[in-house]
Kinemage of the C-alpha trace (Angstrom):
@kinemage 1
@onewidth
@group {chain A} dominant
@subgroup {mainchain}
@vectorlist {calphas} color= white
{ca unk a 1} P 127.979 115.021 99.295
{ca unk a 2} L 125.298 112.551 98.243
{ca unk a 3} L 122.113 111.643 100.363
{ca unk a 4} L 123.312 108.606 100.813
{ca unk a 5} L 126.311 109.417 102.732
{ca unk a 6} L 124.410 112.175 104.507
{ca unk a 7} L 121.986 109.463 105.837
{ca unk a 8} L 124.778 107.222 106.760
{ca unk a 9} L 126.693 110.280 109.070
{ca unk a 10} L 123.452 111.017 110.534
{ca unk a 11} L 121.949 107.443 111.329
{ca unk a 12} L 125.883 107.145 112.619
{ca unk a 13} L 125.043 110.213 115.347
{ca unk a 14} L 121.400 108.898 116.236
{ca unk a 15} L 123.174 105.475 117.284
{ca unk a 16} L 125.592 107.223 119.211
{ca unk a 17} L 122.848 109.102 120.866
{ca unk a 18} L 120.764 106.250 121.647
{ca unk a 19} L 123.703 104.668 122.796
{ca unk a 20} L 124.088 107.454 125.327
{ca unk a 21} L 120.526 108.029 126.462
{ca unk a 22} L 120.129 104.251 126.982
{ca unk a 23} L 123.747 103.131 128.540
{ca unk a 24} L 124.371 100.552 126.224
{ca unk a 25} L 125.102 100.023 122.684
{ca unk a 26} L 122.810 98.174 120.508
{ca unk a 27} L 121.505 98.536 116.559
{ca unk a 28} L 118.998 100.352 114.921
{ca unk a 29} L 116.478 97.756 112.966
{ca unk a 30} L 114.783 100.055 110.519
{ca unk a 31} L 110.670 100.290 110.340
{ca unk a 32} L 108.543 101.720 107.484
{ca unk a 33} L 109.070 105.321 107.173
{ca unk a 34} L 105.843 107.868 106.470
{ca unk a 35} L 105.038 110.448 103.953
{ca unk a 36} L 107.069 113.074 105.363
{ca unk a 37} L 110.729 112.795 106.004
{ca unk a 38} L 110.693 110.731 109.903
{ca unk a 39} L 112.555 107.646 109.996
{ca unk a 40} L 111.294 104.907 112.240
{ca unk a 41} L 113.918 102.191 114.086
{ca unk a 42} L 113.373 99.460 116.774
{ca unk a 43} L 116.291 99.119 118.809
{ca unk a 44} L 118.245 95.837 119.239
{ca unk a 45} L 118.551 96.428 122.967
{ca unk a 46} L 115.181 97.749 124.080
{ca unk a 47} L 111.917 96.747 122.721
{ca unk a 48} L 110.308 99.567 124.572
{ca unk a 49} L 111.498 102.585 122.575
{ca unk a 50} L 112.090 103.543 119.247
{ca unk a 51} L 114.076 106.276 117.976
{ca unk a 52} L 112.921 108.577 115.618
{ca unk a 53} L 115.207 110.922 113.450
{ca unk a 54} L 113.123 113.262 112.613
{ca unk a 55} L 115.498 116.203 110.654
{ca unk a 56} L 114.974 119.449 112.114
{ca unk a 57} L 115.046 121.203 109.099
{ca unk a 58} L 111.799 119.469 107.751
{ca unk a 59} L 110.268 118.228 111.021
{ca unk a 60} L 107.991 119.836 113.847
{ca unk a 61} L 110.107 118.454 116.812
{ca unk a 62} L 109.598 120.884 119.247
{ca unk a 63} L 105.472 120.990 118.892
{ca unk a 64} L 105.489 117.632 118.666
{ca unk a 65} L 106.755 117.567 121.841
{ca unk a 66} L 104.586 120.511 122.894
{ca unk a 67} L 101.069 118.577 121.497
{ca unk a 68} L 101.792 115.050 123.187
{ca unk a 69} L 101.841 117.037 126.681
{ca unk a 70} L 98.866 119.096 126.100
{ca unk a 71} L 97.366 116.141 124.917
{ca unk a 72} L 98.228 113.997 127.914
{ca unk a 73} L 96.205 116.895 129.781
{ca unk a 74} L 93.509 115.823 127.597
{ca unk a 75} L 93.882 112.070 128.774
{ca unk a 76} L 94.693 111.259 125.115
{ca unk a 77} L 96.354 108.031 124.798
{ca unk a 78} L 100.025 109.532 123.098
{ca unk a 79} L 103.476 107.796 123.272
{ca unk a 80} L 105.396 108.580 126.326
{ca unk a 81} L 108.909 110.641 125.375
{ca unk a 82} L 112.170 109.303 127.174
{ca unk a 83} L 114.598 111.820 125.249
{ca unk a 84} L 114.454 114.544 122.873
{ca unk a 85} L 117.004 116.625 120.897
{ca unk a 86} L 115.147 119.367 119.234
{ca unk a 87} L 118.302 120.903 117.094
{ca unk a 88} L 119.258 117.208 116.763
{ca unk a 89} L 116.464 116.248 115.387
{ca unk a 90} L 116.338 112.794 117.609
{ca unk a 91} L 113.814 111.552 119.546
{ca unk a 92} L 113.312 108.095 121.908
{ca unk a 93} L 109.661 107.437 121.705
{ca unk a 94} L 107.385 104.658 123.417
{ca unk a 95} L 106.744 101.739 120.818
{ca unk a 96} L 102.891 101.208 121.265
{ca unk a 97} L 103.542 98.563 118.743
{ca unk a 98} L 102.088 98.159 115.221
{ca unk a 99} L 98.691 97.441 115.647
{ca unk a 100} L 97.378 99.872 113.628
{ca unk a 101} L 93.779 100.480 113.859
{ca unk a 102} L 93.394 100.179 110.030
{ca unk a 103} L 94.982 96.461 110.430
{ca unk a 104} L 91.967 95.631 112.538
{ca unk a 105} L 89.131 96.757 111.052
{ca unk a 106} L 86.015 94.507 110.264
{ca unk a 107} L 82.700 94.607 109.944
{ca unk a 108} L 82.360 92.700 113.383
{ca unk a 109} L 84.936 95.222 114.987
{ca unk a 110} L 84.067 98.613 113.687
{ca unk a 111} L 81.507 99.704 115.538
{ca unk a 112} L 83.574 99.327 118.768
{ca unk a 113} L 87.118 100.792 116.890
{ca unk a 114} L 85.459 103.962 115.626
{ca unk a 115} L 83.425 104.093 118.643
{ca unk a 116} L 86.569 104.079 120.643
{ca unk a 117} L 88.164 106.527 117.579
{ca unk a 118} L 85.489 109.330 118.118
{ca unk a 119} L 85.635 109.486 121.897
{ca unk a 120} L 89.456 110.616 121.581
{ca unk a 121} L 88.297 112.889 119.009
{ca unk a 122} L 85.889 114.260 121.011
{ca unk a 123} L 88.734 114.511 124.142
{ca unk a 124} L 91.310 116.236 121.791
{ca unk a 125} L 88.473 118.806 120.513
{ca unk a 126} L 87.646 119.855 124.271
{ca unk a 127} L 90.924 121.183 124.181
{ca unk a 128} L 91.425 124.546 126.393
{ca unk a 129} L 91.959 126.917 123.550
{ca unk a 130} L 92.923 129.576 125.462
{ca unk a 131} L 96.943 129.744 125.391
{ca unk a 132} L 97.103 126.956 123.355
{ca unk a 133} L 100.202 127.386 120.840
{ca unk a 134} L 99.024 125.771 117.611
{ca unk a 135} L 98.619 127.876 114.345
{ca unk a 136} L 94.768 128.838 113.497
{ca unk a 137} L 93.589 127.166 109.727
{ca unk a 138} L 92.471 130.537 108.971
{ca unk a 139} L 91.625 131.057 105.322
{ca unk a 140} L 94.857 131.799 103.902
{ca unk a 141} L 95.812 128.315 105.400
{ca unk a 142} L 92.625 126.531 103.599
{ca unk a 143} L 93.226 128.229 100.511
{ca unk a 144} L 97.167 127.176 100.688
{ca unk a 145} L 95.858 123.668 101.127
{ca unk a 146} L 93.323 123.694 97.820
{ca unk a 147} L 96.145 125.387 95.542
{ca unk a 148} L 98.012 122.201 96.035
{ca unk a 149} L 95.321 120.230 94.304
{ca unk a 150} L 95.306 123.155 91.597
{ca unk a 151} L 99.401 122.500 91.147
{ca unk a 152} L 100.359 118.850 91.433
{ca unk a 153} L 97.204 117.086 90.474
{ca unk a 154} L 95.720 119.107 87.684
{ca unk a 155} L 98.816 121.330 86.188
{ca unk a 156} L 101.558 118.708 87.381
{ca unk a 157} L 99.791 114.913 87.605
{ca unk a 158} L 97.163 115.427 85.050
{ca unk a 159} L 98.865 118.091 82.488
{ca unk a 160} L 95.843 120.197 82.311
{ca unk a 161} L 96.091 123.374 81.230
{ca unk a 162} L 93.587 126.228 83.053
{ca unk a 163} L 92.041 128.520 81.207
{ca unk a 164} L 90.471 131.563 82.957
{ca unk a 165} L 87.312 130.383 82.674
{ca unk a 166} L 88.706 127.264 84.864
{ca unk a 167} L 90.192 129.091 87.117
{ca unk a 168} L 87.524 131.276 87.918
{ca unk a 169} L 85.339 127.965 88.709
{ca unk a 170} L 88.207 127.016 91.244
{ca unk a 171} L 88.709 130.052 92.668
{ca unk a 172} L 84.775 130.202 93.696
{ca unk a 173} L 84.370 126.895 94.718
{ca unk a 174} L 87.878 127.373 97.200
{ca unk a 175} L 86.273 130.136 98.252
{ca unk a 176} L 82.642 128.375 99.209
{ca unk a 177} L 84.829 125.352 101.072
{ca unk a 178} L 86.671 128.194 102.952
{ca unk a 179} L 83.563 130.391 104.313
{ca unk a 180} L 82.036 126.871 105.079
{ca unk a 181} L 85.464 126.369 107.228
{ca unk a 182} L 85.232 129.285 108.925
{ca unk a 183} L 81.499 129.498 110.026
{ca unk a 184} L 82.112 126.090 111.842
{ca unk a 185} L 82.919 126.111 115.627
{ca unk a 186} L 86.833 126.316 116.211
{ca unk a 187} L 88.453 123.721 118.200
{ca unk a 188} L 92.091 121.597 118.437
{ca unk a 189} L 91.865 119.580 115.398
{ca unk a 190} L 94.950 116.914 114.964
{ca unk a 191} L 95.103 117.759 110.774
{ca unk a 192} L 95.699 114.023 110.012
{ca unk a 193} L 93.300 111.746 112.139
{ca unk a 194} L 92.475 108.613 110.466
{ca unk a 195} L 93.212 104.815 110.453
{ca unk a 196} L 97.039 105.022 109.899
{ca unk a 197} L 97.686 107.486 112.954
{ca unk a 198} L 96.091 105.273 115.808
{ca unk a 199} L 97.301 102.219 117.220
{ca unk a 200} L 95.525 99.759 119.313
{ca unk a 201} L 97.706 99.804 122.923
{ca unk a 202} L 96.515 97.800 125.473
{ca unk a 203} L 92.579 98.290 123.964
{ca unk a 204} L 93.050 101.637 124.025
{ca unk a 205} L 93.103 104.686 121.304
{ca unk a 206} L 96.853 105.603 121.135
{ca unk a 207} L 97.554 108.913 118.878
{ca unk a 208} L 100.540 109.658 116.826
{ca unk a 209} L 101.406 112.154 114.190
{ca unk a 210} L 99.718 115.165 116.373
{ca unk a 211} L 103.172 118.073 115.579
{ca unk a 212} L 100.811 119.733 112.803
{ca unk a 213} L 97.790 120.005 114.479
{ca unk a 214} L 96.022 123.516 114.808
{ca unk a 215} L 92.959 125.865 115.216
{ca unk a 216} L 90.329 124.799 113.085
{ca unk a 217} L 86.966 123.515 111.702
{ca unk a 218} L 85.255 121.046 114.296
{ca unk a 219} L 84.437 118.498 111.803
{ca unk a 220} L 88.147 118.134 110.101
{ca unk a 221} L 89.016 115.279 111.618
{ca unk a 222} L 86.000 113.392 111.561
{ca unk a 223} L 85.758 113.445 107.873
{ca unk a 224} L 89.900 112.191 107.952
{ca unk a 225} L 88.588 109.459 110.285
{ca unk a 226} L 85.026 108.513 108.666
{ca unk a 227} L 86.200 109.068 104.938
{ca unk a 228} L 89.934 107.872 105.399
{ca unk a 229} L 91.986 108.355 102.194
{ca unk a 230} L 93.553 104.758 102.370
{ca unk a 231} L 90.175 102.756 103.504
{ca unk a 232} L 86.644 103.244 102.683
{ca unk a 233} L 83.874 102.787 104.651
{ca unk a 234} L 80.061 101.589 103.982
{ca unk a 235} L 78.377 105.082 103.076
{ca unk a 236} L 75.528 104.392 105.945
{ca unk a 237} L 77.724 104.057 108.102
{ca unk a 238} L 79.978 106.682 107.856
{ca unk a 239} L 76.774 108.768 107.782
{ca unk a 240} L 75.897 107.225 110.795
{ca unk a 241} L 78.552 107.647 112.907
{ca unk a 242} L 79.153 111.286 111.642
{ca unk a 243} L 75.893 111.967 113.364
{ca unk a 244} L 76.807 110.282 116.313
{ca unk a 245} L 80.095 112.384 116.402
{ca unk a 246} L 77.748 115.337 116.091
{ca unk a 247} L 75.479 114.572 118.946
{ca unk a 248} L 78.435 113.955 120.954
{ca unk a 249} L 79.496 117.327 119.828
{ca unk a 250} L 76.545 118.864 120.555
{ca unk a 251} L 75.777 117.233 124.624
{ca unk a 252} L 80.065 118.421 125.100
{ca unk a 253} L 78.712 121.905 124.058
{ca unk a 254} L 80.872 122.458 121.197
{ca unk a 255} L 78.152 122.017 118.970
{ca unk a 256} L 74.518 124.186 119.515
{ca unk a 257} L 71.478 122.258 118.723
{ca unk a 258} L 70.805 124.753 115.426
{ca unk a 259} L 74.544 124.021 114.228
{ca unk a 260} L 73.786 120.241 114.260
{ca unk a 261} L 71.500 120.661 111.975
{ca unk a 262} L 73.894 121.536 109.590
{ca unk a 263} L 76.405 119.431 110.845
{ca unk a 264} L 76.087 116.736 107.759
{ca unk a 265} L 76.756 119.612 105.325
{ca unk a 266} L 79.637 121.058 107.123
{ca unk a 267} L 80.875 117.414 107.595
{ca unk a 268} L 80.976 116.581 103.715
{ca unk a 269} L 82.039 120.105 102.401
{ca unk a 270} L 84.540 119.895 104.604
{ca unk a 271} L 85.690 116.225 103.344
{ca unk a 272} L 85.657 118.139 99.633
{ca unk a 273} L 88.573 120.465 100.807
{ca unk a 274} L 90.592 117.629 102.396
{ca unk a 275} L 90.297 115.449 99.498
{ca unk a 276} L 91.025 118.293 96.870
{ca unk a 277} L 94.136 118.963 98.967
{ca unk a 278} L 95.258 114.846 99.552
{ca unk a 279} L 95.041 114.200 95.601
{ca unk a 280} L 97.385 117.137 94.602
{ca unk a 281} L 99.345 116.078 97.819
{ca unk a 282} L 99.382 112.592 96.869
{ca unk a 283} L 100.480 113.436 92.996
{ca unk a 284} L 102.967 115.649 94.936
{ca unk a 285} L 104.689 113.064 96.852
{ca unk a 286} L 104.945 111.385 93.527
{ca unk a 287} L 106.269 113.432 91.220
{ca unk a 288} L 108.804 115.887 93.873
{ca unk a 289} L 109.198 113.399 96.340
{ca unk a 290} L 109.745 110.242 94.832
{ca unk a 291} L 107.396 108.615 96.621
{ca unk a 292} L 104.925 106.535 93.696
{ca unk a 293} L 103.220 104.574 96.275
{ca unk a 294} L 100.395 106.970 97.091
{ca unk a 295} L 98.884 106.671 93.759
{ca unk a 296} L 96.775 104.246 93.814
{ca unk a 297} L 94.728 106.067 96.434
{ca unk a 298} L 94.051 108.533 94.204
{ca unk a 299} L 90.963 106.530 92.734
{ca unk a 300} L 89.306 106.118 96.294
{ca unk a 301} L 89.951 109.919 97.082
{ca unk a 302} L 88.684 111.148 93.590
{ca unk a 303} L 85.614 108.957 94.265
{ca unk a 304} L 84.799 110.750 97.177
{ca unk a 305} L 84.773 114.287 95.590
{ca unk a 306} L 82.693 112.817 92.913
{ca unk a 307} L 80.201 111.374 95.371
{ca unk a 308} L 80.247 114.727 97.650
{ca unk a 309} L 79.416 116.805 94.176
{ca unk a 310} L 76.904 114.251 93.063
{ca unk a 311} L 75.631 114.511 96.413
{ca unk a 312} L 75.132 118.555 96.627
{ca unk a 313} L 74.546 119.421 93.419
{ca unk a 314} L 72.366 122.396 94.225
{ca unk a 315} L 75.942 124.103 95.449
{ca unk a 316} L 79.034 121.736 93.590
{ca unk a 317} L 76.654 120.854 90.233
{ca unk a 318} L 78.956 122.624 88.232
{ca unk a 319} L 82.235 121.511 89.327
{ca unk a 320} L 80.592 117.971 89.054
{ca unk a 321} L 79.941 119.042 85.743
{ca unk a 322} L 83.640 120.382 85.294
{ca unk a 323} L 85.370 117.021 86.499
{ca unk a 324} L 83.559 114.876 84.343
{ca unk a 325} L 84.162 117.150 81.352
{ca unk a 326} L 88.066 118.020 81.714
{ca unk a 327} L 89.366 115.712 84.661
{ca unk a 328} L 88.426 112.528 84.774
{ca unk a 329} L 89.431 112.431 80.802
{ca unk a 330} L 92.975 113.064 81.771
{ca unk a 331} L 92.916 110.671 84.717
{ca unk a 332} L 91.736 107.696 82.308
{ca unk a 333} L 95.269 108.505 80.913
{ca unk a 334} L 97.183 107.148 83.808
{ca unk a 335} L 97.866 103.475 84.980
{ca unk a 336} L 96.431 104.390 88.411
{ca unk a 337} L 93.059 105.072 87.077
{ca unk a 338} L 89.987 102.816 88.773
{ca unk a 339} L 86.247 103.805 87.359
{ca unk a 340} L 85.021 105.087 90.834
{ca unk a 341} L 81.987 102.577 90.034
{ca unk a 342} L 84.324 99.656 90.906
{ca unk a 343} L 85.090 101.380 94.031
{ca unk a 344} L 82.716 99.482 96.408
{ca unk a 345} L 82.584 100.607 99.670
{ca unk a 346} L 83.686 97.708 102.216
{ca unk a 347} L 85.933 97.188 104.974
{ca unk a 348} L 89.397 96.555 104.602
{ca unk a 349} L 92.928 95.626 106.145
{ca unk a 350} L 95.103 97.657 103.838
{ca unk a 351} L 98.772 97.705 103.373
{ca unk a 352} L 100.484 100.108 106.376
{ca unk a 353} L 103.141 102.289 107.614
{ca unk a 354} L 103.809 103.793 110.399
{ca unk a 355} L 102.481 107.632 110.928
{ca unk a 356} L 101.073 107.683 107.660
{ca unk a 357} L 100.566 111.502 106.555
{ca unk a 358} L 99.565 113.749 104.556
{ca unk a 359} L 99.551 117.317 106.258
């Protein structure tokens, strides 16, 4: 049996189930899918769902389910859930619309959008941990994450063979990003928080894409919000409003005063494992998955690991070091390829789709 037809028998069953769960027949108007394997579709006889057929077998239905109520304890802003099939795989969701918040950032509107952005962030971290049913991002889990940038973008992407020697310098600096992980206050963290995964509903802060979130490093998702892989913002001001996150932090009491004052360190080491992890994610969406259109994000996320190294070169000097000598060589190979230098920081409306991810 081909995909194709697969797809066809199973969009046949999710009409019939909307069909049922809404009392009248209508069609399924497809919308951008994401990075995973969800498909999106308005519906030709309500404009206030959409169904999402989201395949069991690849898909976190049941915890997505589970996060958007925990959240809702939270007073998160998350879309309301008329009907679920777990072992289906189907779901009838609220449509909050497309108004992402990446489609509406400026320089006159970003103070007030991120502003907005970090108060949910801070709500989702003063999640109740106790009896909470997420996975922790122990350090198995962070190391997991960094081998994928070892795999698809260097081995994979890039060709590059390892010697020991390379290896070695990998395996240390995982290491360092992991004990930097760990020593952080713990708290909910949604895994994939940035500019793709809220939409603007009714002025508010709605958030999607929650099923993966976990246990984890406070500062996480402030880094996926303030150092987005598909935007980039002015470096003050992601500085600034980092800060700002931390103070926040801090009068919530998940942050001590002493912790804050690490709190920009943690904040960009932390950034360095996420963006190690989205370039060999985004090579792996390419080359397993089919899916070319992430590449040219790799510049913009390779020009923040560059910037982090150059930045902390006391502890990342000689990975800096190691990148210019062995990587960026191989990445001048590829059609992607932007000199980071041309990669000024400014704001942006980029291209979108919906629940953009890259857990």
């Amino acid at each position: 049996m081909t995909p194709i037809k697969s797809n066809e028998k199973r969009l046949a069953r999710l009409q019939a189930w909307v069909t049922q769960q809404l009392g009248s027949p209508g069609e399924l108007i497809p919308l951008l899918g994401d990075a995973g394997g969800r498909r999106y579709f308005q519906l030709s006889q309500s404009q206030n769902w959409l169904a999402v057929d989201a395949p069991p077998e690849t898909e976190k239905v049941a915890q997505f389910v589970y996060m958007a109520e925990q959240l809702r304890l939270q007073r998160v802003r998350v879309p309301h859930l008329k009907a679920v099939d777990v072992d289906k795989g189907f779901l009838l969701v609220e449509n909050l619309g497309l108004n992402l918040l990446a489609d509406d950032i400026s320089q006159d509107t970003a103070p007030l959008l991120y502003g907005e952005a970090l108060m949910t962030l801070l709500a989702m971290a003063q999640t109740p941990l106790q009896a909470l049913k997420v996975p922790v991002y122990d350090r198995d889990f962070i190391l997991r994450e960094l081998e994928i940038f070892r795999e698809w973008f260097l081995a994979q992407l890039l060709g590059i063979e390892l010697a020991a020697a390379d290896n070695r310098l990998l395996d240390q600096l995982f290491d360092t990003l992991a004990q930097h992980a760990l020593a952080q206050p713990q708290v909910l963290m949604h895994r994939d928080y940035h500019a793709r995964n809220i939409i603007l509903a009714q002025g508010q802060c709605a958030v999607i894409d929650f099923q993966d979130a976990v246990v984890g490093p406070l500062t996480y998702d402030a880094v996926s919000l303030l150092k987005d892989a598909y935007l980039r913002l002015p470096a003050d001001d992601v500085k600034r409003w980092a800060q700002v996150y931390g103070d926040m932090a801090r009068d919530s009491g998940l942050l001590t005063t002493a912790q804050c004052a690490s709190f920009w360190q943690d904040f960009e080491l932390m950034g360095l494992q996420r963006h190690l992890k989205i370039l060999g994610i985004f090579a792996r969406l390419d080359l397993r998955d089919g899916k070319p259109g992430y590449l040219p994000d790799l510049p913009r996320v390779l020009g923040y690991v560059l910037e982090t190294c150059a930045a902390h070169r006391g502890q990342l000097g000689e990975f800096e070091v190691w990148l210019h000598n062995r990587v960026l060589p191989q990445c001048q190979r590829h059609s992607w390829y932007i000199e980071e230098t041309m990669l000024q920081a400014h704001y942006v409306q980029p291209a979108t789709q919906v629940g953009a991810t890259v857990s």
